[in-house]
C-alpha positions as CSV (number, residue, x, y, z in Angstrom):
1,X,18.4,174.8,-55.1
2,X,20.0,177.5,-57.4
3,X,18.8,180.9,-58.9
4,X,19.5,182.0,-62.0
5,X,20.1,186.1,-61.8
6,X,20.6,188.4,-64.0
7,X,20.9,192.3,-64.2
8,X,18.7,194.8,-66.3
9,X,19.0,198.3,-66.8
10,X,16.0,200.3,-67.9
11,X,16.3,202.8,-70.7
12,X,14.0,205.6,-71.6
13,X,13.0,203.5,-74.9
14,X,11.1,200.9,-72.4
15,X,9.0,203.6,-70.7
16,X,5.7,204.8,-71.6
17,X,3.5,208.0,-71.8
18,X,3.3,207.4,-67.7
19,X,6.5,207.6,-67.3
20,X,7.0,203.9,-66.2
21,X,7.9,201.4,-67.6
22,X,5.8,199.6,-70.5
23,X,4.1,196.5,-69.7
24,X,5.3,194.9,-73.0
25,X,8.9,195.3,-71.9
26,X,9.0,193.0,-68.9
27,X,8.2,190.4,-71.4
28,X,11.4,191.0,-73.6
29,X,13.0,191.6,-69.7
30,X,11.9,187.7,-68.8
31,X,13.1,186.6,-72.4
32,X,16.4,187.9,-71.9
33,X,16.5,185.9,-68.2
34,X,15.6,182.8,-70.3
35,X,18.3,182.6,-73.3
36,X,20.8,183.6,-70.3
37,X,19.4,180.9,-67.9
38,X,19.2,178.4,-71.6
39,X,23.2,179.5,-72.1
40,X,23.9,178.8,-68.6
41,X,23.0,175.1,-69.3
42,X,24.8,174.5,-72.5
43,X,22.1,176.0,-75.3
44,X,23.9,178.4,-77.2
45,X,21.7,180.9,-79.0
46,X,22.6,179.0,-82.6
47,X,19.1,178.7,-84.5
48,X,20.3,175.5,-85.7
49,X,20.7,173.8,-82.7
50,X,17.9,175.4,-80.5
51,X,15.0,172.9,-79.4
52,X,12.5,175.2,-77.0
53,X,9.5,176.8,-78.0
54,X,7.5,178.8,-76.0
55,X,3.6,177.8,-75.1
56,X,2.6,180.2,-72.8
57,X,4.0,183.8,-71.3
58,X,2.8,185.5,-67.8
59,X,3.4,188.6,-65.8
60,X,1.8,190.0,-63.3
61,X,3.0,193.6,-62.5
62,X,3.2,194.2,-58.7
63,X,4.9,197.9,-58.5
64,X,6.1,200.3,-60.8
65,X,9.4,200.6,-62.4
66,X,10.7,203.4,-64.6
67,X,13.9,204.8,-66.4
68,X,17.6,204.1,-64.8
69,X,16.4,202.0,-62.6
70,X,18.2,198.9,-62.5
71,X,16.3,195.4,-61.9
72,X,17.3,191.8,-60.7
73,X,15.6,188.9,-62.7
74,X,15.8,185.7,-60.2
75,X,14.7,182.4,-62.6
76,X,13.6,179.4,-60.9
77,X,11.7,176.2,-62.7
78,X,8.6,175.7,-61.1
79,X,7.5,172.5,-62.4
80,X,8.8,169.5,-64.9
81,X,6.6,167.6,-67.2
82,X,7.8,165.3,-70.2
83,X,8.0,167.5,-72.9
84,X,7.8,171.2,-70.8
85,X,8.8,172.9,-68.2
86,X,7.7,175.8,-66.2
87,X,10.0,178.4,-65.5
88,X,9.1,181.4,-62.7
89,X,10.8,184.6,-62.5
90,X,11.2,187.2,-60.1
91,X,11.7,191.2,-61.2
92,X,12.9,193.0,-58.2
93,X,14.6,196.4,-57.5
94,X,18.3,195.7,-57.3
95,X,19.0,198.1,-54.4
96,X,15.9,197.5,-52.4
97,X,14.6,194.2,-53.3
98,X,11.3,195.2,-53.6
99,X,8.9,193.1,-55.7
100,X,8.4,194.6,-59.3
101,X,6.6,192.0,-60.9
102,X,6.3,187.8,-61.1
103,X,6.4,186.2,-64.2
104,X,5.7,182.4,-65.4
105,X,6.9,181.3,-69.3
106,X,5.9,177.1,-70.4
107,X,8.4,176.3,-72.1
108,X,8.2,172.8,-74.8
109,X,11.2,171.0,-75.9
110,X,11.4,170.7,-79.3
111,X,12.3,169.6,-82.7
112,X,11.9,172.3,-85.3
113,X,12.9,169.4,-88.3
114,X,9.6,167.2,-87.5
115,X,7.8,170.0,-86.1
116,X,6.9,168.1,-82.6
117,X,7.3,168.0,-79.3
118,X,9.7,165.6,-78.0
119,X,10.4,164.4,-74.0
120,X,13.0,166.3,-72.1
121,X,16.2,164.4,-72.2
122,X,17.5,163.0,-69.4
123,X,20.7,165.3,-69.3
124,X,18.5,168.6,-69.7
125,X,16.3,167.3,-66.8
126,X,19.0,167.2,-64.7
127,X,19.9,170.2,-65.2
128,X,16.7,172.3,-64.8
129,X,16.3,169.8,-61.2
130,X,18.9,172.2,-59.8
131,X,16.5,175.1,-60.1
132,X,13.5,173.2,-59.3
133,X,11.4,175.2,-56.6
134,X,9.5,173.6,-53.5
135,X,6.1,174.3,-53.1
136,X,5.2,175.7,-49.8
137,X,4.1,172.4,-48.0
138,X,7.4,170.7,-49.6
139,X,6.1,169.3,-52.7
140,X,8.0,169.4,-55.8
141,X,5.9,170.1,-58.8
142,X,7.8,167.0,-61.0
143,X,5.9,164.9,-62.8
């Protein structure tokens, strides 16, 4: 199985009145894994030729994080349906490895021109299988 990693530095920007950082940043933080993990298997960031949409976004904040600190995003795919995906991400400190937060994004393939959801194809499939996580007991979430 691989891991999609990817490094983020916090600026000041992304911290809040507490001094931490803001709990609307992680989101961008896990959009940036994505389009990194999507470019990693062959989807440019052209507007014309992207087919994802996003159904659902989750984070759960586990520790703090604040300014100049710099963080490790590990993306895995949790589960594969026929039109979505689940993606599951990891926020860690990069030095210590301690848990920062866990985050889940649903993710639809799509096609913008008939404004529908369409089945994965068989080539992208294959592609996320490499990242495709085993549940604890050893089942696959694949449908």
């Amino acid at each position: 199985m691989a891991t999609h990693t990817i490094t983020i530095n916090i600026r000041f920007c992304e911290t809040d009145a507490l001094g931490h950082v803001s709990n609307t940043s992680y989101f961008i933080y896990l959009e940036e894994a994505r389009i990194r993990m999507f470019e990693e298997l062959g989807y440019g960031s052209d507007i014309k030729d992207w087919c994802f949409i996003l159904a659902s976004a989750k984070c759960d904040f586990v520790n703090q994080a604040f300014f100049g600190q710099r963080l490790k995003i590990e993306t895995n795919v949790a589960r594969i349906g026929n039109k979505s995906f689940q993606f599951v991400h990891r926020i860690l400190d990069e030095k210590t490895g301690r848990l920062i937060a866990l985050g889940e994004a649903t993710t639809v393939y799509f096609n913008f021109q008939t404004q529908k959801s369409e089945p994965i194809p068989d080539y992208l499939r294959k592609q996320l299988e490499r990242y495709l996580i085993s549940e604890p007991n050893g089942v696959t979430k694949k449908e």
